[in-house]
Structures are given as structure tokens and as C-alpha cells.
BALOZA-472132 format. One record per residue (C-alpha): x, z, y. Coordinates in Angstrom, 1 decimal, always signed. Layout:
BEGIN
{atom {X Z Y}}
...
// end
This chain:
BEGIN
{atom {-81.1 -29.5 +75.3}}
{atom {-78.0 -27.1 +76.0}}
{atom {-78.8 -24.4 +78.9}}
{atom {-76.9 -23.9 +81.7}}
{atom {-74.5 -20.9 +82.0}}
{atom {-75.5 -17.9 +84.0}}
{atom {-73.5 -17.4 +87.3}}
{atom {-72.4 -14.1 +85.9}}
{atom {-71.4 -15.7 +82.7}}
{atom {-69.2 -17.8 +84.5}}
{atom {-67.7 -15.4 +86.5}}
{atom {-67.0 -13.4 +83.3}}
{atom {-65.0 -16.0 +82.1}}
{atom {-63.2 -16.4 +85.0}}
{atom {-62.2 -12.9 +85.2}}
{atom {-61.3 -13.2 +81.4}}
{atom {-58.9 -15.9 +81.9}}
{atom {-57.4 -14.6 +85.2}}
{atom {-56.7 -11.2 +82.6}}
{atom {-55.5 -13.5 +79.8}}
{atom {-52.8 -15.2 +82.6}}
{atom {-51.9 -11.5 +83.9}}
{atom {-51.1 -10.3 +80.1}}
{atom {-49.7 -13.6 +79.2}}
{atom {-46.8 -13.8 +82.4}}
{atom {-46.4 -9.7 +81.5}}
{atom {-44.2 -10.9 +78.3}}
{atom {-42.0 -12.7 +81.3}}
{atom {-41.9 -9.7 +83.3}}
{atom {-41.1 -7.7 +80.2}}
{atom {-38.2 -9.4 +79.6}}
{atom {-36.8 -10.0 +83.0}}
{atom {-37.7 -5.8 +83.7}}
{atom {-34.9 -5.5 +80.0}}
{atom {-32.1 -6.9 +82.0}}
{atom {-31.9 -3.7 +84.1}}
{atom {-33.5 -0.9 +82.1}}
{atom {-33.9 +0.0 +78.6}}
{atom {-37.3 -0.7 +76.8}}
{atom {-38.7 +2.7 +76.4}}
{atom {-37.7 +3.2 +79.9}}
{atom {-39.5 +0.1 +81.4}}
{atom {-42.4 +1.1 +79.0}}
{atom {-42.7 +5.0 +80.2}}
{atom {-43.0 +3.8 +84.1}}
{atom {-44.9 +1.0 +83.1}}
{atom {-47.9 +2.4 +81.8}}
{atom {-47.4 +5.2 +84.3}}
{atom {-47.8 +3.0 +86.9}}
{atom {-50.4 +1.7 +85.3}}
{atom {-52.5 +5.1 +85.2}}
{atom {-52.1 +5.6 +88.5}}
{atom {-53.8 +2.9 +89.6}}
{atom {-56.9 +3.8 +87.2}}
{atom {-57.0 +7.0 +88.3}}
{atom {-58.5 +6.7 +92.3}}
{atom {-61.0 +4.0 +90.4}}
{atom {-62.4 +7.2 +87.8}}
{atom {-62.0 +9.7 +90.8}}
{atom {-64.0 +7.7 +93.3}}
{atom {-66.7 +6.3 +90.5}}
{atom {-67.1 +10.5 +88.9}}
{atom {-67.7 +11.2 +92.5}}
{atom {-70.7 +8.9 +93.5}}
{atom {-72.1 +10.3 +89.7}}
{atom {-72.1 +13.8 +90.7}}
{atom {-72.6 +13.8 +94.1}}
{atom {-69.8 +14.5 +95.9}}
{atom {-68.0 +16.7 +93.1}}
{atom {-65.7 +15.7 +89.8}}
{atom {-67.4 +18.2 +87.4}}
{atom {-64.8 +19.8 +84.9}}
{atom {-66.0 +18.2 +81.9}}
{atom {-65.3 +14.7 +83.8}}
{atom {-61.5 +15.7 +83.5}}
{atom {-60.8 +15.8 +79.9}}
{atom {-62.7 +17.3 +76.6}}
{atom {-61.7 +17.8 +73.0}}
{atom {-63.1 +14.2 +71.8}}
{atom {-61.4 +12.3 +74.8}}
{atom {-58.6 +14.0 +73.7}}
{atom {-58.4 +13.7 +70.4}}
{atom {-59.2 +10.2 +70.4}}
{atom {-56.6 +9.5 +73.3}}
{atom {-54.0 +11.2 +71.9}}
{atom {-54.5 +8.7 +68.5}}
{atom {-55.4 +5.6 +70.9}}
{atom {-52.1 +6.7 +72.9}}
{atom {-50.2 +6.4 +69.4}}
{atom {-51.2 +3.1 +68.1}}
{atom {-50.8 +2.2 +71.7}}
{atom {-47.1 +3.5 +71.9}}
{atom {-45.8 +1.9 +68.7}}
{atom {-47.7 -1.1 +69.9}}
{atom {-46.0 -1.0 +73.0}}
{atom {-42.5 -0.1 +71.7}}
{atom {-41.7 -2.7 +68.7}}
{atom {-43.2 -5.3 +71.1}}
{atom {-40.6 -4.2 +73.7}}
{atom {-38.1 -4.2 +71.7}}
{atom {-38.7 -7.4 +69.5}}
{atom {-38.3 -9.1 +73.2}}
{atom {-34.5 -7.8 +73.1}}
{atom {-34.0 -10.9 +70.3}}
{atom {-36.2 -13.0 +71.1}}
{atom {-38.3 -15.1 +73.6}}
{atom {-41.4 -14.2 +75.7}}
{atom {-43.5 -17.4 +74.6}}
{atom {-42.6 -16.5 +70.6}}
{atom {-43.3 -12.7 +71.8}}
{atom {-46.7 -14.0 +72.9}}
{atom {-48.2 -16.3 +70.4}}
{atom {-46.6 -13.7 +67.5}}
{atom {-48.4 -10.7 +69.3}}
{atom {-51.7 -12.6 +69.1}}
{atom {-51.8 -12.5 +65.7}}
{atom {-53.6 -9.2 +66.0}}
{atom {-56.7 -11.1 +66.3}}
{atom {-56.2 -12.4 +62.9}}
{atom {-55.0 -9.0 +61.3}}
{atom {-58.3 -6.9 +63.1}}
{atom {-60.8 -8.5 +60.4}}
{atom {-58.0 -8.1 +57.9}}
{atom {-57.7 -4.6 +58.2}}
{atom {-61.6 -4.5 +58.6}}
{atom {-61.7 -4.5 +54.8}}
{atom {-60.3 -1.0 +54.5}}
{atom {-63.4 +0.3 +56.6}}
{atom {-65.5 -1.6 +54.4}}
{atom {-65.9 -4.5 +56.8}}
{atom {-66.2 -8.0 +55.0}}
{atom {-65.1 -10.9 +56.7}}
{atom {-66.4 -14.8 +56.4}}
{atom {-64.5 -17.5 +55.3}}
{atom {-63.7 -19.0 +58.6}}
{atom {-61.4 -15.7 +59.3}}
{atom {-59.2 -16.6 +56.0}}
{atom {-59.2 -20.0 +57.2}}
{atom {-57.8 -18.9 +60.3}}
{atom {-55.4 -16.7 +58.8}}
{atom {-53.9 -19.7 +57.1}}
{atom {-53.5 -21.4 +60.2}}
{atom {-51.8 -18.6 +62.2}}
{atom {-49.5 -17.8 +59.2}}
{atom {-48.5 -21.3 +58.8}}
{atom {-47.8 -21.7 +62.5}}
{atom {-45.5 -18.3 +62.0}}
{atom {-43.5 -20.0 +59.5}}
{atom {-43.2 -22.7 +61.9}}
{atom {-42.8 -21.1 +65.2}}
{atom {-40.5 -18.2 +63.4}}
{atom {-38.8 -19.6 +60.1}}
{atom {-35.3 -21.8 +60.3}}
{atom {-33.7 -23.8 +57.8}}
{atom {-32.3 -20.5 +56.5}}
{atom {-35.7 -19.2 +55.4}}
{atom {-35.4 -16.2 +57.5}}
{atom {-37.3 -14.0 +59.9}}
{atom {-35.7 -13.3 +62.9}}
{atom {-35.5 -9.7 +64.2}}
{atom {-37.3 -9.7 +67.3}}
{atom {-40.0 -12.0 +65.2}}
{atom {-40.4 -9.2 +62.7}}
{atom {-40.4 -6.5 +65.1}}
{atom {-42.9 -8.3 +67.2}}
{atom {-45.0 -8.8 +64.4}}
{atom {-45.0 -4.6 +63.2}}
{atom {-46.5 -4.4 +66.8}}
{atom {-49.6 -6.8 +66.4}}
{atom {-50.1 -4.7 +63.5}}
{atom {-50.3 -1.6 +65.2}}
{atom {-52.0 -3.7 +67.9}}
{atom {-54.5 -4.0 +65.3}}
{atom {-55.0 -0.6 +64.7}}
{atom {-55.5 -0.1 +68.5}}
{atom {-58.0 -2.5 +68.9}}
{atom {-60.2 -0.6 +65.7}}
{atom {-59.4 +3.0 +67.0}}
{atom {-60.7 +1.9 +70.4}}
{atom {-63.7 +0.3 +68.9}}
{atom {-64.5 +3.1 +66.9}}
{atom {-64.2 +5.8 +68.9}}
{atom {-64.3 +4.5 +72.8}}
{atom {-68.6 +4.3 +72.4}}
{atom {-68.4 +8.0 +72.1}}
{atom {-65.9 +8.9 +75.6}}
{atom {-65.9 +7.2 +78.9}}
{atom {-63.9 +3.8 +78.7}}
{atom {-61.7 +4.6 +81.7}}
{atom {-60.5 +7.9 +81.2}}
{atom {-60.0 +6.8 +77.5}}
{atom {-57.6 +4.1 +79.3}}
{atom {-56.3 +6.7 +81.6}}
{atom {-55.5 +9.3 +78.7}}
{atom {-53.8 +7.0 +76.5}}
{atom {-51.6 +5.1 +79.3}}
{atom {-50.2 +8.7 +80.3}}
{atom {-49.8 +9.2 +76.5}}
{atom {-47.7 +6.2 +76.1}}
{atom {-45.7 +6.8 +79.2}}
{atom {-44.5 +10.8 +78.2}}
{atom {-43.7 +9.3 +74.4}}
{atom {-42.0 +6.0 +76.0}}
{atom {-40.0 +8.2 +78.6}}
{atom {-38.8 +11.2 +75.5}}
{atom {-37.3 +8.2 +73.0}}
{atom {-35.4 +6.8 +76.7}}
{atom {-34.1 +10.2 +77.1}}
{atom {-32.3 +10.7 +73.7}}
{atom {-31.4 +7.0 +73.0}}
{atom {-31.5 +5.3 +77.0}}
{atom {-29.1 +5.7 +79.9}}
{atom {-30.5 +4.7 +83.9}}
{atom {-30.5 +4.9 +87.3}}
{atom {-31.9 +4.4 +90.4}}
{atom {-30.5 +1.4 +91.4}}
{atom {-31.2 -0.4 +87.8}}
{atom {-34.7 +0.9 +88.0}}
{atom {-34.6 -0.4 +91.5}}
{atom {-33.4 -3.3 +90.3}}
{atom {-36.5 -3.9 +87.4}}
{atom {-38.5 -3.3 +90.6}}
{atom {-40.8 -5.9 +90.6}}
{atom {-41.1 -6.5 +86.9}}
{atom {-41.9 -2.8 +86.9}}
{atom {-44.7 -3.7 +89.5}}
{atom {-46.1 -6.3 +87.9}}
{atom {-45.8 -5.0 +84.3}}
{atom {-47.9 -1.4 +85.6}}
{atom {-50.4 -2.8 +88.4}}
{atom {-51.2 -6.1 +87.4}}
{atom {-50.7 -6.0 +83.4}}
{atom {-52.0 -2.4 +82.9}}
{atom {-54.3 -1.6 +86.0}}
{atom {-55.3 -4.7 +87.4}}
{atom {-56.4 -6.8 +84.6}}
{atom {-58.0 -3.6 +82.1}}
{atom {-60.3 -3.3 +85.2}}
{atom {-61.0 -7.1 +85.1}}
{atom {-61.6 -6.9 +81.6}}
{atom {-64.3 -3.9 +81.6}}
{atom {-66.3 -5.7 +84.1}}
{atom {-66.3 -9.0 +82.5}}
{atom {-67.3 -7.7 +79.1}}
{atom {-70.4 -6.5 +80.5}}
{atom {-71.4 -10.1 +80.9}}
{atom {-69.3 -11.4 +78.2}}
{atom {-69.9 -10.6 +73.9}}
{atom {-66.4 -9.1 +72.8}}
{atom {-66.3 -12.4 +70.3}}
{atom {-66.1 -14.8 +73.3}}
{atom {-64.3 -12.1 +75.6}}
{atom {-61.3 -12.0 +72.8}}
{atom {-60.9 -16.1 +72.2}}
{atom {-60.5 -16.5 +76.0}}
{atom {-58.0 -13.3 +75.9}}
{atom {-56.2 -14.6 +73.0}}
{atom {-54.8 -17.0 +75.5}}
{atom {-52.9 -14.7 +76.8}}
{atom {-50.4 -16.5 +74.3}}
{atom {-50.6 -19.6 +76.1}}
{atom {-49.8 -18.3 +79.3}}
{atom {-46.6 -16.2 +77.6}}
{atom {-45.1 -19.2 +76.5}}
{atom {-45.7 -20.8 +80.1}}
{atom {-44.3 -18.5 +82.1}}
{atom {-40.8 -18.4 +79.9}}
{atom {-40.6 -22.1 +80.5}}
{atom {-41.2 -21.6 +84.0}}
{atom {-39.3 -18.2 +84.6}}
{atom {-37.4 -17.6 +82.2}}
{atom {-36.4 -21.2 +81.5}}
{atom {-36.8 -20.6 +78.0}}
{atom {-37.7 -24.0 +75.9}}
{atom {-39.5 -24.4 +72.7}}
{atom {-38.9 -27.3 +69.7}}
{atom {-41.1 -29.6 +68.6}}
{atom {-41.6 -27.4 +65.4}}
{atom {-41.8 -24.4 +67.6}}
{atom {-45.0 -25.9 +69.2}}
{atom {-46.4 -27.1 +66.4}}
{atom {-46.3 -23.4 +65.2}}
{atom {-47.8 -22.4 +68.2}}
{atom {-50.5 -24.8 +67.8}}
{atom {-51.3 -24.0 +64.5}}
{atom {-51.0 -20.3 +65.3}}
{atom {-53.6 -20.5 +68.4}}
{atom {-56.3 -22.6 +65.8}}
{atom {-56.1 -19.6 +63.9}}
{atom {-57.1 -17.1 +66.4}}
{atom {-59.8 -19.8 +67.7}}
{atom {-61.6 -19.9 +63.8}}
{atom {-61.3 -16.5 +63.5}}
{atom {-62.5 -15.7 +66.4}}
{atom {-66.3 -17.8 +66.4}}
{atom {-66.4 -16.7 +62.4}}
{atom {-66.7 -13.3 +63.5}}
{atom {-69.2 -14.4 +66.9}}
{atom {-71.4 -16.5 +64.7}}
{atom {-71.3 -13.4 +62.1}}
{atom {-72.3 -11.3 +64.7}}
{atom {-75.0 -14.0 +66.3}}
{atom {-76.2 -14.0 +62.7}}
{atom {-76.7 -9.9 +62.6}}
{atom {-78.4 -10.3 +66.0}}
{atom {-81.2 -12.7 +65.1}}
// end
């Protein structure tokens, strides 16, 4: 007889997918935020934005800890920096040939090609000695035959923002395994904070050697700007912390990974951005991928457990 879910594993998931939609619609805003500004540009107030809004959350929460006052050694250390400062890297080049790969092409490709990082984690696991199950190379044949689809014309070629879109879920990747490696050791929210104010000094140095702006165009990006730092950056990391203490990362990451589905929606509904037939058959191959991969790795870790 199947058990009923706990209330606070429901409303784990419900905070899960309210982070997946945020993250999914911030590949819309991304691009709409491009017609005004440059990508590094959009990026460097992005995730300063972003940090902003984390940092009255740590302030208030260090606080209540130490009774009143933020000791010194709750503002930054030598681990939390060294491990932000390579978090903030992966998270940069992340960041920036995502941005970019949006200049040539669309947000719902942007977003089902991005997810892909869910498939390259366990790939790159093997370097750190991490084997993987079957049912991740299964789904790694699914998502790279959706690619072909989703990506590949009659021409047998990749298209530029595809590739470059595709070197970010790799560094992705990389971000996902330096956080997991490192964040048990530092506080998870200055981590955040660190590496967001990272990303936004190296995003706003490349926009001012190879960018031009002003005012009014960042004006302009306003509320894609808004969105892009608030929602995608502060709002729904926060969401995501709390949910994963009631959620396992293995079922936390397959409701995230439709973040993807959610990217594709809002270009068709923003953006009016369409999709063929052999596009969403990509796509639909692409998402089974992250899907098997995903509950190979939760019954791997179910496995460990018991």
C-alpha cells in the first residue's frame, strides 16, 4: 500500500516547481533584457541585484545566531573565499556562454540545451572516481538524440548559439560539483552571496572593454533586469534552500530540470517564438533523458541508504 506524502513534502515540491517556472521564464527575460543591453552587462547587474537581495536574509539570520551581533568570521574566511572565488568562476562562464548563446538563438532551445547539465554532472563524476548506473547512459542517449533533433538541420550542423549554450551546461556542470563538494564545509548563503558578487564584478570588467550603455538602455532592460536578479537569482535560490530540506537533491533536481519546460513556454508566449515538430520531438527526447538519469542516480542513492 503506497503512503501518503508528508505536508512538508508537498510543499517542497511546490516550492520546487514555483523555482523551476522562475528559472525557466528567466531564459525569456534574458533575451528580452539583450534587446537593450549587452550580455555581460545584463549579467553584472543581474547577479548584483541578485546579491542584494540575499544579503538582508544572511544579515538578519547571523543576527538571531549571535544575538544581536554579525561576528567577524560570519563576513568572509579563507575557505568561503577560496571556494567562492572558484564557484564564482564556473558560475561566470556558466553564466556568460549561456548569455551569449541566446544572442543566436531561442529561449526554449536555450533551455532544454542548458539542462543537459543534469546529464553531463554523472558524466564528469567519473573523473572524481564516481561511477554511474546504466540508467544515466541510457539517459544520455536520449538527451543527445533529442540535441540532434532539437539542434541539427538538414545541413548537419550546430548552430552557434546551440554550441555556445552547450559550453555553458558544461561549465554548469562543473558548478553544480564545485558546489557540492565544497558548499558542506561554508554556509550555503554566503557561498551564494560570494559567488553572485563574483559573477557580477567579472560580468561588469568583459562589458567594460567589449560593451557600450546607458541609462536609458539599462532603463529600458528594466524589468527584465528585475526579474532576471530578484526573482531568478534571489527569489527562487531561497525557495530552493528551503525546499531541499524536505526534498532529497535526486527528486529536488528532476522537478528543477523542468525549468526547461517552462523556457520553452514562456518564448511561445513572450517571445512568440515557435518550435517544429522535430524541434519538440528533440525536446521530448531531451527531457526523458534528464528524467532516467535523474531516478538512476536517486535509486543509486536509495540503494546506498538502505
Amino acid at each position: 500500500m503506497m503512503r501518503p506524502m508528508k505536508k512538508g513534502a508537498i510543499s517542497a515540491d511546490v516550492l520546487l516547481l514555483v523555482t523551476a517556472a522562475i528559472w525557466g521564464f528567466a531564459f525569456t527575460a534574458q533575451r528580452a533584457g539583450m534587446d537593450y543591453i549587452g550580455p555581460f552587462l545584463y549579467s553584472g547587474i543581474r547577479f548584483f541585484l541578485g546579491a542584494l537581495v540575499l544579503v538582508p536574509v544572511w544579515a538578519l539570520r547571523a543576527r538571531k545566531k549571535a544575538g544581536g551581533k554579525i561576528p567577524r568570521n560570519e563576513i568572509i574566511s579563507p575557505k568561503l573565499f577560496k571556494t567562492g572565488v572558484i564557484a564564482g568562476i564556473f558560475l561566470f562562464l556558466g553564466v556568460s556562454f549561456q548569455q551569449v548563446g541566446l544572442l543566436y538563438t531561442t529561449a526554449g532551445k536555450s533551455g532544454f540545451i542548458t539542462g543537459l547539465y543534469v546529464i553531463i554532472i554523472p558524466v564528469l563524476g567519473i573523473f572524481w572516481k564516481q561511477s554511474s548506473r546504466v540508467g544515466t547512459w541510457i539517459g544520455a542517449v536520449f538527451a543527445v538524440a533529442g540535441l540532434y533533433l532539437l539542434s541539427f538541420t538538414g545541413s548537419f550542423s550546430i548552430g552557434r548559439g546551440d554550441l555556445l549554450t552547450l559550453a555553458s551546461a558544461f561549465f554548469w556542470a562543473l558548478h553544480v560539483h564545485a558546489i557540492g563538494r565544497f558548499a558542506g564545509s561554508v554556509d550555503t548563503l554566503q557561498l551564494a552571496i560570494f559567488q553572485y558578487f563574483f559573477c557580477s564584478v567579472a560580468s561588469f570588467a568583459v562589458a567594460g572593454f567589449s560593451e557600450t550603455g546607458s541609462m536609458q538602455a539599462v532603463w529600458n532592460a528594466a524589468l527584465p533586469l528585475l526579474y532576471g536578479g530578484i526573482c531568478s537569482v534571489g527569489i527562487a535560490y531561497t525557495l530552493q534552500v528551503v525546499a531541499q530540506k524536505s526534498a532529497p537533491a535526486s527528486h529536488a533536481a528532476i522537478i528543477m530540470s523542468l525549468e526547461s519546460v517552462f523556457a520553452v513556454l514562456g518564448g511561445f508566449l513572450i517571445l512568440g517564438e515557435t518550435l517544429s515538430s522535430r524541434g519538440l520531438a528533440g525536446c521530448a527526447l531531451m527531457f526523458c533523458g534528464m528524467i532516467i538519469s535523474q531516478l538512476s542516480v536517486g535509486r543509486r542513492k536509495a540503494a546506498a541508504r538502505d
